[in-house]
MIKEKE-198105 format. One line per field, with one value per residue (C-alpha): residue in one letter; z, y, x. Coordinates in nm, 4 decimals, decimal comma. Each point is the difference from the previous one (the first is absolute). Layout:
residuo: c(A	...)
pz: c(Z	...)
py: c(Y	...)
px: c(X	...)
END
This chain:
residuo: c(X	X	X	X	X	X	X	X	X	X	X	X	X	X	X	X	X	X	X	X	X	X	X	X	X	X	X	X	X	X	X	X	X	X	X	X	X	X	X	X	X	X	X	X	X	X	X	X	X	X	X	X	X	X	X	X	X	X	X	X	X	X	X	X	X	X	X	X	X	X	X	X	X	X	X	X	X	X	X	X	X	X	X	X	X	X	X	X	X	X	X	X	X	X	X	X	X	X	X	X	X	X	X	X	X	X	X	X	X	X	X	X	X	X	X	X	X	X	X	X	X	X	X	X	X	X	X	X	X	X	X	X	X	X	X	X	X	X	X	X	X	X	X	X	X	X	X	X	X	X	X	X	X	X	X	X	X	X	X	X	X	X	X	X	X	X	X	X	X	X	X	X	X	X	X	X	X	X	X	X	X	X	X	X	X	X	X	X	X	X	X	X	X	X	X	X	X	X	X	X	X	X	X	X	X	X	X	X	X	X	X	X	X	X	X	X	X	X	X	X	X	X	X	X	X	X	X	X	X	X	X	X	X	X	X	X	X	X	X	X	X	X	X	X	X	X	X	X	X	X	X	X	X	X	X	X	X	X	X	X	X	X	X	X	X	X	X	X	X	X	X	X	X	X	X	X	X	X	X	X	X	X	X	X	X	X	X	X	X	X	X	X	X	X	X	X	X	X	X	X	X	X	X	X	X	X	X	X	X	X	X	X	X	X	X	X	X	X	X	X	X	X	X	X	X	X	X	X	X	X	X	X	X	X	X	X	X	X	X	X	X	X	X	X	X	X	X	X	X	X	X	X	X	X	X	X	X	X	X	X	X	X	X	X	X	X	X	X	X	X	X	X	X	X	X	X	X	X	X	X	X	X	X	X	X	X	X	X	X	X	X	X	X	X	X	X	X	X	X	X	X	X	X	X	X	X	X	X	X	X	X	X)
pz: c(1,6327	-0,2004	-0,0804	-0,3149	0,0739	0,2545	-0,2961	-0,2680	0,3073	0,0589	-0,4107	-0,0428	0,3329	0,0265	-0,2590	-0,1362	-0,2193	0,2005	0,2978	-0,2518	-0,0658	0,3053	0,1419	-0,2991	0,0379	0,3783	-0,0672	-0,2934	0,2362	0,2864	-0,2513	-0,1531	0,3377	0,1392	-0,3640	0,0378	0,4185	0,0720	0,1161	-0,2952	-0,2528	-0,2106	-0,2077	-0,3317	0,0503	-0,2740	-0,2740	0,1469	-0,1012	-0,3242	-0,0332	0,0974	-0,2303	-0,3014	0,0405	0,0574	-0,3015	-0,2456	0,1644	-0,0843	0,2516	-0,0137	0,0938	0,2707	0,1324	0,1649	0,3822	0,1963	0,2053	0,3358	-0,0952	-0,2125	-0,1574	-0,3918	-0,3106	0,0115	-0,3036	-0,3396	-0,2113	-0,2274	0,3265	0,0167	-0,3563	0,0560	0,2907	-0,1717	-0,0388	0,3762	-0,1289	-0,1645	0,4081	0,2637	0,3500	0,1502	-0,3729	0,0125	0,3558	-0,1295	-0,3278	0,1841	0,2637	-0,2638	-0,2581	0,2936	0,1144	-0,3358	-0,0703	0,3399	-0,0859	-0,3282	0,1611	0,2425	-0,2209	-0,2216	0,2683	0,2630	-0,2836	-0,0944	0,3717	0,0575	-0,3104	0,0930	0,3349	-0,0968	0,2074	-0,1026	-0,2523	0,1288	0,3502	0,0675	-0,1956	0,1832	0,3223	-0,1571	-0,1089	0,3171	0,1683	-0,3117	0,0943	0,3507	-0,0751	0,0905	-0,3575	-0,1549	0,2511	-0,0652	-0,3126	-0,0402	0,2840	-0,1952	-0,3294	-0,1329	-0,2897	0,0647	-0,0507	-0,3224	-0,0525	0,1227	-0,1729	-0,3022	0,0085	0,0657	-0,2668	-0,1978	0,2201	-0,1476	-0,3227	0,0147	0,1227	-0,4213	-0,3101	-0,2363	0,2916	0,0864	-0,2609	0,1906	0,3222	0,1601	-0,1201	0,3868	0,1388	-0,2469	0,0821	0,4023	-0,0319	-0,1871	0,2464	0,3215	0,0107	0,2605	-0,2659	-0,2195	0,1888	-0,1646	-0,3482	0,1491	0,1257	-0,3779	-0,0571	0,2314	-0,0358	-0,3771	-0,1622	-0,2001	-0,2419	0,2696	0,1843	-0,3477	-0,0140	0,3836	-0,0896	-0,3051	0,1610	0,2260	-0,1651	-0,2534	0,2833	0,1796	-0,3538	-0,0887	0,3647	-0,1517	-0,2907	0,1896	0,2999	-0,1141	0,3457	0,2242	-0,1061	-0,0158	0,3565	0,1393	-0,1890	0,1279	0,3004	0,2191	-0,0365	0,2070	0,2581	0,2646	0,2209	-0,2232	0,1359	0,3414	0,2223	-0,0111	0,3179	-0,0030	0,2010	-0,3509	-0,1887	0,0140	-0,2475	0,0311	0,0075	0,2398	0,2644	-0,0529	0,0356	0,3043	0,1055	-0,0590	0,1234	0,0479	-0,1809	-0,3854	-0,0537	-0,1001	-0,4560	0,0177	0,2567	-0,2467	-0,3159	0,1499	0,1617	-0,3798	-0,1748	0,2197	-0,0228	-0,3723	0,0128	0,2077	-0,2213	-0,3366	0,1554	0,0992	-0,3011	-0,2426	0,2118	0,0272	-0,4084	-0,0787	0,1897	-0,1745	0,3300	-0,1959	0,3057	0,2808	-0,2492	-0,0622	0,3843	0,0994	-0,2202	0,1507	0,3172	-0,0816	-0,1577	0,3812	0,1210	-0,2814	-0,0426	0,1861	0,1476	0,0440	0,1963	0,1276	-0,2617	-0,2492	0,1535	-0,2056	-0,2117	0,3134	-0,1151	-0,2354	0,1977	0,2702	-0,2090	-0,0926	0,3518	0,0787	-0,3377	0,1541	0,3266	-0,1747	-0,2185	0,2733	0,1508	0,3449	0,2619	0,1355	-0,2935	-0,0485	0,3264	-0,0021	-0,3829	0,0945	0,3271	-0,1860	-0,3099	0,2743	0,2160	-0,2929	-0,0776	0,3663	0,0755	-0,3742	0,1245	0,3423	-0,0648	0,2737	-0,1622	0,1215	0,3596	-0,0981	-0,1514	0,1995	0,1381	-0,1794	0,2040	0,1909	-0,0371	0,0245	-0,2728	-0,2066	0,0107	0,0122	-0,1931	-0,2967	-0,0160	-0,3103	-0,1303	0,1981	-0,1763	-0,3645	0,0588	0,1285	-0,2821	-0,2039	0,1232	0,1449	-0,2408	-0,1004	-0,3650	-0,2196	-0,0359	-0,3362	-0,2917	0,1266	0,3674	0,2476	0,3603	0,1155	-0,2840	-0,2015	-0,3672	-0,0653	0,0399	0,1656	-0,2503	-0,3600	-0,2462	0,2140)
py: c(1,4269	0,1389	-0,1446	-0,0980	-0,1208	-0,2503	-0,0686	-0,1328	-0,1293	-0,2686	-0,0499	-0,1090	-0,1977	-0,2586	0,1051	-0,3410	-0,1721	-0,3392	0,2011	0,1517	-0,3649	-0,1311	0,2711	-0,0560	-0,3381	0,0190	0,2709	-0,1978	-0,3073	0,1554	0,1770	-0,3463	-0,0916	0,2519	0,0001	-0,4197	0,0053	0,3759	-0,0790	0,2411	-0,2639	-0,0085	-0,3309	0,0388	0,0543	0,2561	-0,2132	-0,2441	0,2278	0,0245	-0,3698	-0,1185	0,1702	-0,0039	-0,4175	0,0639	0,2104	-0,2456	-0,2910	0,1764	0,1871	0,3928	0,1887	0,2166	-0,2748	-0,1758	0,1182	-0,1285	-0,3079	0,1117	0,4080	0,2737	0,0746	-0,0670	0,1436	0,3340	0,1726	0,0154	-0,2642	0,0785	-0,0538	-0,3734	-0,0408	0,0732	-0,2449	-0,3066	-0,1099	-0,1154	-0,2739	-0,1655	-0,0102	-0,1516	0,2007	-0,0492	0,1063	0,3245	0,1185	-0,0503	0,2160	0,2606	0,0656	0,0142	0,2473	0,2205	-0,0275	0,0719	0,3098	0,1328	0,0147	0,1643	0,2497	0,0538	0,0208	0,2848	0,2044	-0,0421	-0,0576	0,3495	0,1416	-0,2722	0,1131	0,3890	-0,0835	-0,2488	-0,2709	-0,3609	-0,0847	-0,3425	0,0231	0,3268	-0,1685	-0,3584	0,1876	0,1846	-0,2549	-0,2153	0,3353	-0,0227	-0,3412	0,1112	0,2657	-0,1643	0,0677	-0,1756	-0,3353	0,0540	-0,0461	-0,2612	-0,2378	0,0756	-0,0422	0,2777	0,2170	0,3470	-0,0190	-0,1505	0,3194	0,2290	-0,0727	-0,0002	0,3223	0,1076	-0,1146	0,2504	0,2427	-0,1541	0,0050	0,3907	0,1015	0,0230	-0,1717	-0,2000	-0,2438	0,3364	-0,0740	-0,3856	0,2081	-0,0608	-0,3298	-0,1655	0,2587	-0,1034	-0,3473	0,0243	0,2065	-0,2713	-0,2569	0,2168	0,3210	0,1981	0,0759	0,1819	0,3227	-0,0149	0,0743	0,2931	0,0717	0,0025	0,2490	0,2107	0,0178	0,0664	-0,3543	-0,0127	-0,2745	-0,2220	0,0591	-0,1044	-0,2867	-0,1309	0,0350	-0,1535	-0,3459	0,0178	0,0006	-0,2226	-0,2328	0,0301	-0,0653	-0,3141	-0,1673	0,1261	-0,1903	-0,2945	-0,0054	0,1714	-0,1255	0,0997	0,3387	0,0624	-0,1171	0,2129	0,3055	0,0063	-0,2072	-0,1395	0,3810	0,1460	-0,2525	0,1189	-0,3352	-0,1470	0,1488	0,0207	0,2942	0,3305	0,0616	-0,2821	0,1916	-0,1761	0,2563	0,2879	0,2592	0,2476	-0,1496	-0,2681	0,3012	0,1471	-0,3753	-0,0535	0,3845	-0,0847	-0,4117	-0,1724	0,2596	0,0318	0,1837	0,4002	0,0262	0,3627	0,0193	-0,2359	0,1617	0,3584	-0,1834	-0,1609	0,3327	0,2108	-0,3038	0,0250	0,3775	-0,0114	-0,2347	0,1494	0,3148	-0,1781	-0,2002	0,2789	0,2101	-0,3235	-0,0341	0,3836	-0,0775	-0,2608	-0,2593	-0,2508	-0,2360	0,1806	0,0179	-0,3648	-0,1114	0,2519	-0,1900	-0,2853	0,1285	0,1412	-0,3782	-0,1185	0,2845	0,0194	-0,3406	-0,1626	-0,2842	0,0327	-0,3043	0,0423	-0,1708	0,2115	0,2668	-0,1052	0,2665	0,2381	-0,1701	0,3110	0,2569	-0,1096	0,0134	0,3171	0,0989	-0,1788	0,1574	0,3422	-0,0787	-0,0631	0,2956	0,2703	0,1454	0,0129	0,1412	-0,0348	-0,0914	-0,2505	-0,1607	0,0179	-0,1781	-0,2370	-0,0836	-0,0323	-0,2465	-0,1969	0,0566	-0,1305	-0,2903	-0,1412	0,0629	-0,1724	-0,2795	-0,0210	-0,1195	0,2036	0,0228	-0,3460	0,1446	0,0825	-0,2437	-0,0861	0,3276	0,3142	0,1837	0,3222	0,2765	-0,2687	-0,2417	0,3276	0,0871	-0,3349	-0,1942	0,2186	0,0277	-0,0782	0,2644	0,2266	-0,0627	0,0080	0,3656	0,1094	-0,1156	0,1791	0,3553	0,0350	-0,2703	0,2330	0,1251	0,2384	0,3080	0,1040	-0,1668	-0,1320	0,1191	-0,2544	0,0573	-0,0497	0,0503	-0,2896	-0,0562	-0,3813	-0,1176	-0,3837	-0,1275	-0,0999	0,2076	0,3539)
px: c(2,9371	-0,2818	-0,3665	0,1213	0,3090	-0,1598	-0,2693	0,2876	0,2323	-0,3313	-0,0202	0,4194	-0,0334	0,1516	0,2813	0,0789	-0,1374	-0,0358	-0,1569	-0,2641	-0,0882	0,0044	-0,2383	-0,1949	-0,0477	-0,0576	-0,2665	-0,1802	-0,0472	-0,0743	-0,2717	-0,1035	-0,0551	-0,2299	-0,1830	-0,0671	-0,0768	-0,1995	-0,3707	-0,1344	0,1169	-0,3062	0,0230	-0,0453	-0,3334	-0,0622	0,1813	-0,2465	-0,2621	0,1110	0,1362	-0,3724	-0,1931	0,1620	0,0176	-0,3555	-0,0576	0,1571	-0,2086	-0,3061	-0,0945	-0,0632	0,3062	-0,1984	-0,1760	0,2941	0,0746	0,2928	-0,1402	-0,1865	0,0707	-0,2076	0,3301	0,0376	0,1437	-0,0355	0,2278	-0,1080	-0,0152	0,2709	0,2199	-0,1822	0,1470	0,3711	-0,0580	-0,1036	0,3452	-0,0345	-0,2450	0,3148	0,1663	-0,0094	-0,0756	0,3393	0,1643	-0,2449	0,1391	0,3066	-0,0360	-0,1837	0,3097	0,2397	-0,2080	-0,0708	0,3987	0,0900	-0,2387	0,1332	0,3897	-0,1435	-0,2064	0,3432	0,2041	-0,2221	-0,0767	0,3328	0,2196	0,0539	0,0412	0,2569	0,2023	-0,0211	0,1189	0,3172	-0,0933	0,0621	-0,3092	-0,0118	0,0593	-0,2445	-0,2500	0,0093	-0,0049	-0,3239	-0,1696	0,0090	-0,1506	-0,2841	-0,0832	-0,0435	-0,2902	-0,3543	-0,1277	0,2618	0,0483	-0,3549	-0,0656	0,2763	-0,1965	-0,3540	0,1377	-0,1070	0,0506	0,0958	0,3787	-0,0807	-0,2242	0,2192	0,2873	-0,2098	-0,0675	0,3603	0,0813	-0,2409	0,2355	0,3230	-0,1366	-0,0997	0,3887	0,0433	0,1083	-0,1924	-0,1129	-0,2336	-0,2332	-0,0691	-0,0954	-0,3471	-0,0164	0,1002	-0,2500	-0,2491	0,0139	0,0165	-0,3139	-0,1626	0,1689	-0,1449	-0,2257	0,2562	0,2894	-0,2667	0,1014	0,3133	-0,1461	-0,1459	0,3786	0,1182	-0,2718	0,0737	0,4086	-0,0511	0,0323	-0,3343	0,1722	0,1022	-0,3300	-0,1772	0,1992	-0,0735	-0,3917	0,0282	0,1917	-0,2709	-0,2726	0,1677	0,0214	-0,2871	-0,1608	0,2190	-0,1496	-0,3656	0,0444	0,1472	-0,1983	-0,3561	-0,2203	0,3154	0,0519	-0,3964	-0,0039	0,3005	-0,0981	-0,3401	-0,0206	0,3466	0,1457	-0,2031	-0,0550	0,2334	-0,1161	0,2369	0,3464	-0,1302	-0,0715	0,0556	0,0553	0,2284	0,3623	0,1917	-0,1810	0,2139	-0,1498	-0,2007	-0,3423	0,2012	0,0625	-0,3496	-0,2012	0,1847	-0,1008	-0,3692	-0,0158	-0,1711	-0,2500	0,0342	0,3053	-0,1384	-0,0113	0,0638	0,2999	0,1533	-0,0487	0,1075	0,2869	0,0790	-0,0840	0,2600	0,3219	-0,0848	0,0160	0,3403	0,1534	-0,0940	0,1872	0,3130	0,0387	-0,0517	0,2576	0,2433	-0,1038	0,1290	0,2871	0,1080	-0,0497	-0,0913	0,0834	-0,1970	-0,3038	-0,0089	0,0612	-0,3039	-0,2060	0,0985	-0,1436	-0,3144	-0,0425	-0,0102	-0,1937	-0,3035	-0,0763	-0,3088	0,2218	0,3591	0,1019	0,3431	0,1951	-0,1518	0,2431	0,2656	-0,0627	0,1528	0,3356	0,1246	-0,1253	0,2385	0,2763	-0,0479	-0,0253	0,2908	0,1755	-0,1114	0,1495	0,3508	0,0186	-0,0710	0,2143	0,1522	-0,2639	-0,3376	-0,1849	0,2733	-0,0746	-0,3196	-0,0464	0,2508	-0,2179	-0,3092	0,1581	0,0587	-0,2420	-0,2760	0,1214	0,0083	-0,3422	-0,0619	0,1213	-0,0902	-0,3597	-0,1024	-0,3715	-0,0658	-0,0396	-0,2915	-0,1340	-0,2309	-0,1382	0,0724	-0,1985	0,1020	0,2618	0,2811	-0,1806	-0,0497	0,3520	0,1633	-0,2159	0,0528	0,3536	0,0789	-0,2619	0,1555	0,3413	-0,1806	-0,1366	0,3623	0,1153	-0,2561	0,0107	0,4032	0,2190	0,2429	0,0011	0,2429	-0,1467	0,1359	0,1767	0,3723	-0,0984	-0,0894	-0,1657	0,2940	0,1867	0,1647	0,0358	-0,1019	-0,3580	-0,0108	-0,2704	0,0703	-0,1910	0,1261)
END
């Protein structure tokens, strides 16, 4: 039996339809289980976060001011973020955890179904059945259970911006595109970079619109919230005490890999601006290739990476955003044909999201030290500038590396 024989033989396993739901089932609650028991449960305490100061905010109190009880750690987005919160004054706590599970839940099966969708269609499996079995592997990867546990944003964000992609795969919907990437920008500084994505694939009207929304937005919060955006334009921005250290093994960007390099000095300016300058540099290349090729998909999920790798603080479920590029990777794996590269693409697609979801970081948590800290302790870097410089991209208009004909994001 072939590679890819054995790959659809797993998809259309078991045959019936009762099976499929049985294993389904079994694997969901066996999921549920691990999700509500594993020791890296982080309880809610980032909706806390958010849940504390804006109560704080509308009692009075500055929205910068407020820190979670006994921590340094308070709001920390812009305030426009603060203002599409405010509809958690009108809950209880309980009634907040609740909402936050099921938005995030909800803006996963979209974001699976956007990016997966397609590959499942290509490859005739069951839509329902590959995708269920998907999606209880999603909510297995660390940034994901992550953010879920937290209760924070970035599926929100994420699938907010996909659906700028969506929007550019044509019609009259087109013209509506940049609008989600507008407002996730204005929600959180890291989905700026996409703007500068639109730019750079030759969508100046859709990158006009993102900046536009926000700075329409970012405005609307100035007008609404005068002292709180003078104070987080000038002042909570740059206070990195805020988020917590850089050297901290959850930061796992760039300036995360070269403040552990460098603790417990000051982590070195210039290593991290070359080190910014040259993954800029690589990616502009790549995306302008992936751009001429018409790999609208690759172009968007390297952005997505060099989102984790450029910002100051990438805490691991900020890598969320690796969640397209590993489609594509896995897309690429699919389409190639029998053979080495085969093997080896299908090893790494799998290989990538283990270690994603192995939280094998946290080994080092407490000493990062060493060639073994330096290795280990970065992992997830280490997968983020993989991703960057090998994920496989077509090479010329209808020619994929390996060769296929269907992109797996929408707007390819």
């Amino acid at each position: 039996m072939t590679q890819l024989e054995t790959t659809e033989s797993a998809w259309q396993w078991p045959v019936t339809t009762r099976g499929r739901l049985l294993l389904v089932a079994g694997l969901a609650a066996a999921v549920l289980l691990f999700l509500a028991t594993v020791p890296l449960h982080r309880d809610w305490f980032d909706l806390g976060v958010y849940y504390g100061a804006v109560h704080h905010w509308t009692d009075g109190g500055a929205l910068y001011d407020y820190l979670v009880p006994g921590t340094h750690y308070g709001f920390t987005y812009p305030p426009f973020a603060a203002v599409c919160m405010l509809p958690m004054t009108l809950t209880g706590w309980q009634s907040a955890v609740a909402l936050s599970v099921l938005f995030n839940a909800a803006a996963a099966a979209v974001i699976l179904h956007w990016t997966a969708g397609p590959l499942v269609r290509r490859e005739g499996w069951t839509p329902w059945y590959a995708l269920a079995l998907a999606g209880c592997a999603f909510a297995l990867l660390e940034p994901v259970r992550d953010t879920v546990s937290f209760g924070q944003v970035n599926l929100l964000l994420l699938a907010l911006v996909l659906a700028d992609a969506r929007l550019l795969a044509g019609g009259r919907a087109s013209r509506y595109a940049g609008i989600g990437t507008g407002l996730a920008a204005a929600i959180k500084l890291t989905p700026a970079v996409f703007i500068l994505h639109l730019l750079l694939t030759g969508r100046p009207r859709a990158a006009a619109t993102a900046t536009a929304v926000a700075l329409g937005a970012t405005g609307i919060a100035a007008w609404a919230a005068p002292d709180a955006s003078r104070v987080y334009w000038t002042e909570a921005l740059w206070d990195t005490d805020r988020v917590g250290a850089l050297a901290y093994v959850s930061n796992q960007s760039w300036q995360g890999l070269v403040a552990r390099l460098f603790d417990p000095a000051e982590p070195n300016r210039t290593v991290w601006a070359i080190g910014v300058v040259a993954l800029l540099a690589v990616w502009a290349v790549r995306v302008r290739r992936a751009s001429a090729a018409r790999d609208h998909a690759g172009a968007f999920a390297l952005t997505g990476v060099l989102a984790c790798l450029i910002s100051p603080v990438t805490w691991v479920h900020h890598l969320v955003w690796l969640a397209p590029a590993l489609v594509v990777l896995a897309d690429a794996a699919l389409r190639a044909p029998e053979g080495p590269d085969r093997r080896r693409l299908l090893t790494w697609s799998v290989t990538l999201p283990v270690v994603l979801s192995s939280s094998v970081v946290w080994l080092w948590s407490r000493d990062s030290s060493g060639l073994d800290g330096f290795l280990g302790g970065n992992a997830y870097v280490w997968v983020s500038l993989g991703l960057l410089f090998a994920l496989p991209l077509r090479t010329s208009p209808g020619v994929c590396v390996p060769a296929g004909d269907r992109p797996p994001l929408p707007g390819s």
